[in-house]
Backbone as CSV, one residue per row, in Angstrom:
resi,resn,N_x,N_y,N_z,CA_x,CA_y,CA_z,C_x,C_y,C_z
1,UNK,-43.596,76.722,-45.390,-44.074,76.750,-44.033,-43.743,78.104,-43.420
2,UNK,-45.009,78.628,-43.049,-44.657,80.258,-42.311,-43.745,80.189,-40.596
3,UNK,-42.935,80.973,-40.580,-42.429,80.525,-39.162,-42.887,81.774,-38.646
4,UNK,-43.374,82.009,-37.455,-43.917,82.821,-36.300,-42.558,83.601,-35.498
5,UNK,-42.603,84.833,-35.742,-41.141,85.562,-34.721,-41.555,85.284,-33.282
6,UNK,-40.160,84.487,-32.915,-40.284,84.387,-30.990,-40.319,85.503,-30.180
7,UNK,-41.617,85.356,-29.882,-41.894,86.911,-28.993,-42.301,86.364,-27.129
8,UNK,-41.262,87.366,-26.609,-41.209,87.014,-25.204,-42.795,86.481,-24.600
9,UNK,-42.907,85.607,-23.245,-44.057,84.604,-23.253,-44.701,85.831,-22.025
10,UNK,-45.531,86.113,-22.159,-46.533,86.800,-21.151,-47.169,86.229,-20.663
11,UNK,-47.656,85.661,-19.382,-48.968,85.232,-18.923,-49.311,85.813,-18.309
12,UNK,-50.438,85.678,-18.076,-51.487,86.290,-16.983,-51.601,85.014,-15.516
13,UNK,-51.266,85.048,-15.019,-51.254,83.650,-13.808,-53.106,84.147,-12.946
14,UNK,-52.811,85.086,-12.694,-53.589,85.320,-11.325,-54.683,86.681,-11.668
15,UNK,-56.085,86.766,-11.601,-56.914,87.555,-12.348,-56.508,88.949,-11.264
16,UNK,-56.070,88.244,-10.308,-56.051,89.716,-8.982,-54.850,90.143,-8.940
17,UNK,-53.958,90.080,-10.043,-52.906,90.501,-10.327,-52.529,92.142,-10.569
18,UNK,-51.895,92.494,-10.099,-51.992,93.829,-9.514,-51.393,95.111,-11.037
19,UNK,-52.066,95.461,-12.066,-51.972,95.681,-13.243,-52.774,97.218,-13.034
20,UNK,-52.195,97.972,-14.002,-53.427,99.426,-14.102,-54.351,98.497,-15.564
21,UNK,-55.206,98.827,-15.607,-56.455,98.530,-16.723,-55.276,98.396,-18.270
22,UNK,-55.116,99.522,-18.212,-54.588,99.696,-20.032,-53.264,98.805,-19.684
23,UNK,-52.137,98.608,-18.895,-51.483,97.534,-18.602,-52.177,96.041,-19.065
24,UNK,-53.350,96.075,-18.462,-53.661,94.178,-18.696,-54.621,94.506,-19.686
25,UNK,-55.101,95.772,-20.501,-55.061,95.207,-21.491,-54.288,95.459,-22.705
26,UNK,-53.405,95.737,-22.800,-52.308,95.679,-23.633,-51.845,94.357,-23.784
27,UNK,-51.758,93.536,-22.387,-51.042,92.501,-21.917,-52.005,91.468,-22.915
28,UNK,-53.467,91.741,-22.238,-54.490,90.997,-23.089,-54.300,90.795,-24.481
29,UNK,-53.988,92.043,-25.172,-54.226,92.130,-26.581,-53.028,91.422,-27.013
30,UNK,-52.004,91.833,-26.735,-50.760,90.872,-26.706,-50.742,89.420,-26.821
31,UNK,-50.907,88.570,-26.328,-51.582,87.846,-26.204,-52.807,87.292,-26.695
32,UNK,-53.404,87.642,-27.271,-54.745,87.598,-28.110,-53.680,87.627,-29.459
33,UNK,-53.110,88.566,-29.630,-52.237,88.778,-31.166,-51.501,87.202,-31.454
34,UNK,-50.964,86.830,-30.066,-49.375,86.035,-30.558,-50.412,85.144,-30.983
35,UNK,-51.664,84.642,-30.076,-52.566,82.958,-30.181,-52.845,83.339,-31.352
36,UNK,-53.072,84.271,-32.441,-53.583,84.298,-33.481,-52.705,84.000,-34.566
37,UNK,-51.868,84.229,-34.414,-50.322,84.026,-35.247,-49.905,82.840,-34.942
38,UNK,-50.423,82.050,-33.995,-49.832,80.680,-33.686,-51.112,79.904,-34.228
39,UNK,-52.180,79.917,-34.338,-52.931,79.426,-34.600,-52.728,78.588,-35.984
40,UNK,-52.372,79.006,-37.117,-52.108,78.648,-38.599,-51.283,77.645,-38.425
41,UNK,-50.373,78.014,-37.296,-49.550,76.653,-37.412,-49.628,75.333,-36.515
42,UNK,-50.508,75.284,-35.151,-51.128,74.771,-34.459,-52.109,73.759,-35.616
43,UNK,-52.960,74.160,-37.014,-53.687,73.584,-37.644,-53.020,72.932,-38.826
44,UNK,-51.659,73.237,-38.822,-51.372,73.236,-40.112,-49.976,71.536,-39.523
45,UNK,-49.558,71.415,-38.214,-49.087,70.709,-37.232,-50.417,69.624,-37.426
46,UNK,-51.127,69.874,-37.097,-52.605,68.567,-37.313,-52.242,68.198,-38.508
47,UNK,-52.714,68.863,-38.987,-52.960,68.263,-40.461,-51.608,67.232,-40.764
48,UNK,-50.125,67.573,-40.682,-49.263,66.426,-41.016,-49.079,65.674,-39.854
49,UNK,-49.461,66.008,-38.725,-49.325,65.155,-37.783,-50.116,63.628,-38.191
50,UNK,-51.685,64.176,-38.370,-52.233,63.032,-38.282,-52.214,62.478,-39.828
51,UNK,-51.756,63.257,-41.068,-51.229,62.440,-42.225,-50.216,61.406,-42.011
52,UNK,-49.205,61.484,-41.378,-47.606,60.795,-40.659,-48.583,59.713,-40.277
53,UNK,-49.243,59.919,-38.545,-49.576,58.566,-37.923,-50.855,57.694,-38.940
54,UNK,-51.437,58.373,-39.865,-52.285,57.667,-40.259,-51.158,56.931,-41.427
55,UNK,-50.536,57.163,-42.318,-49.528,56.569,-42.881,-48.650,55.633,-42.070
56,UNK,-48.233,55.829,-41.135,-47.238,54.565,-40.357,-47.966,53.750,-39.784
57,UNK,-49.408,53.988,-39.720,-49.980,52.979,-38.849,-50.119,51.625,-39.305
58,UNK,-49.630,50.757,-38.554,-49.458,49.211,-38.479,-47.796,49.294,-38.477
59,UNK,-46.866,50.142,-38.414,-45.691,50.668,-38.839,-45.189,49.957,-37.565
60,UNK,-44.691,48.780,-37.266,-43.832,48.989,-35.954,-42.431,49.631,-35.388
61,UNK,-41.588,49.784,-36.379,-40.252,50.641,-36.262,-40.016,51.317,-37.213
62,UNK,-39.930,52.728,-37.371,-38.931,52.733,-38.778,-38.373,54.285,-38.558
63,UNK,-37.066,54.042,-39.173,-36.055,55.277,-38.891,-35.742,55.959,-40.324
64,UNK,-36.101,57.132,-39.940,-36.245,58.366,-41.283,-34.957,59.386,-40.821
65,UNK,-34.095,59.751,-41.440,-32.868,60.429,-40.728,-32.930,60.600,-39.393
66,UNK,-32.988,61.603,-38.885,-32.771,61.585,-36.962,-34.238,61.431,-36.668
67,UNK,-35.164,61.014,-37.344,-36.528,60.477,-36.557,-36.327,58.383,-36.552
68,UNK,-37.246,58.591,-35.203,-37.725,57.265,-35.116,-39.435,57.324,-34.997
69,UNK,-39.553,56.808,-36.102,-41.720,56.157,-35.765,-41.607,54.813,-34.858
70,UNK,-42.237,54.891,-33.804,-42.697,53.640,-33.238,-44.388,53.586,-33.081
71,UNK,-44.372,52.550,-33.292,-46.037,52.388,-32.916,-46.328,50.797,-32.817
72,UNK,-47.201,50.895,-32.186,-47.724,49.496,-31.244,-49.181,49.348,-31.556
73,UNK,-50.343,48.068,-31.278,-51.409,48.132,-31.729,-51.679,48.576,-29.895
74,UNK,-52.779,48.838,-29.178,-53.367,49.279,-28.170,-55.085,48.661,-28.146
75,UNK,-55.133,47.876,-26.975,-56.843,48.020,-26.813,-57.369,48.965,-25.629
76,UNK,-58.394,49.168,-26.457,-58.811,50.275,-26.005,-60.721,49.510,-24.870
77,UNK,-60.754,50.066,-24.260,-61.979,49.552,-23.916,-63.308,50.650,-23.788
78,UNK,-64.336,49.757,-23.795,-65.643,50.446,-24.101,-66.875,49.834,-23.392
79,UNK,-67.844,50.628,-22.875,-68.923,50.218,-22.190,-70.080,50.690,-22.947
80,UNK,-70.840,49.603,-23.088,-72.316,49.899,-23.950,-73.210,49.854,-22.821
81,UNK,-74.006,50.751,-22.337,-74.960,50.576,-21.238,-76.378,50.745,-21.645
82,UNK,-77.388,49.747,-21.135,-78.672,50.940,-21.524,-78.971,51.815,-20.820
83,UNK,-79.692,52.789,-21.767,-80.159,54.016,-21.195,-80.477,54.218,-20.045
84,UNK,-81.374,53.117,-19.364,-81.944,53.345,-18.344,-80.553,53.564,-16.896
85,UNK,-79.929,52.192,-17.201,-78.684,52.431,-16.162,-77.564,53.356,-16.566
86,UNK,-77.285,53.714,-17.558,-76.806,54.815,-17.951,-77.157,56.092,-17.333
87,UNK,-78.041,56.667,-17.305,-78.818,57.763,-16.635,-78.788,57.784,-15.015
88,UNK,-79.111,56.215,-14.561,-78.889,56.368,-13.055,-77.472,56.799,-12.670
89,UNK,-76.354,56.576,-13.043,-75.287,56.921,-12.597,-74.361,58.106,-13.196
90,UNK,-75.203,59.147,-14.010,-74.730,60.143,-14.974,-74.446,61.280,-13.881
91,UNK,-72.952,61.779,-14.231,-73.216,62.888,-13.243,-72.700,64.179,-14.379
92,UNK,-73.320,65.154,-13.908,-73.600,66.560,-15.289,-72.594,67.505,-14.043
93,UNK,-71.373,68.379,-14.887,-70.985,69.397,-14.183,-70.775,70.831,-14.972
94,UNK,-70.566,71.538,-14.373,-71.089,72.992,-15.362,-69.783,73.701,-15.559
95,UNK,-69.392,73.782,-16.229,-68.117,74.754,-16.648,-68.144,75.998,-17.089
96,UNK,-67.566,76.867,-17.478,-67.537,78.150,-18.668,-66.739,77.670,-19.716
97,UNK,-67.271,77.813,-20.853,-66.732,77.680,-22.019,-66.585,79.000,-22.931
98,UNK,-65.328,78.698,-23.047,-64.775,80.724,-23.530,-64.006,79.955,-25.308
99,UNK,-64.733,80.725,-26.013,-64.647,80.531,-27.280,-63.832,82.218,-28.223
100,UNK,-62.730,82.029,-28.468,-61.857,83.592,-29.177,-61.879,83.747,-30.700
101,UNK,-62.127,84.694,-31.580,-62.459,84.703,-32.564,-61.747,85.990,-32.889
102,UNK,-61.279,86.245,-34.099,-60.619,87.312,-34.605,-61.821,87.852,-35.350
103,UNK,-61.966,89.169,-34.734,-63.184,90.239,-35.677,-62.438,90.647,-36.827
């Protein structure tokens, strides 16, 4: 398992944040670097995460050295509508969707 060096946390809070250009973007790139280096392990966290809960599931207690698994069954609920009344009460809202990619 690769471990990631702890590098101090930068944010950006506020876009009107009072920065010279090459400041925020240094800050930017910074930042762009660490999410990329965290990323491998963000996917690599899924992957045994959901191996674990898919393995314990139906599991109600069980203690593995200093871990405890608990899990419970849950209902979940669901609405089947038709289309037609479906549509009358649909409400659509518009976001930005910002998608980051390493060139």
């Amino acid at each position: 398992m690769k471990e990631v060096k702890q590098e101090p946390k930068i944010f950006i809070e506020n876009k009107q944040y009072n920065q010279t250009w090459a400041e925020l973007y240094k800050t930017l790139q910074d930042l762009l670097d660490r999410r990329q280096a965290l990323l491998e392990q963000v996917q690599e966290f899924k992957q045994i995460d959901d191996a674990l809960k898919n393995y314990f599931s139906g599991v109600s207690v069980c203690h593995i050295g200093p871990y405890k698994v608990h899990g419970q069954e849950v209902e979940e609920e669901s609405f089947t509508l038709p289309n037609k009344l479906k549509n009358k009460y649909l409400h659509r809202d518009k976001k930005w969707k910002v998608e980051i990619s390493k060139i």
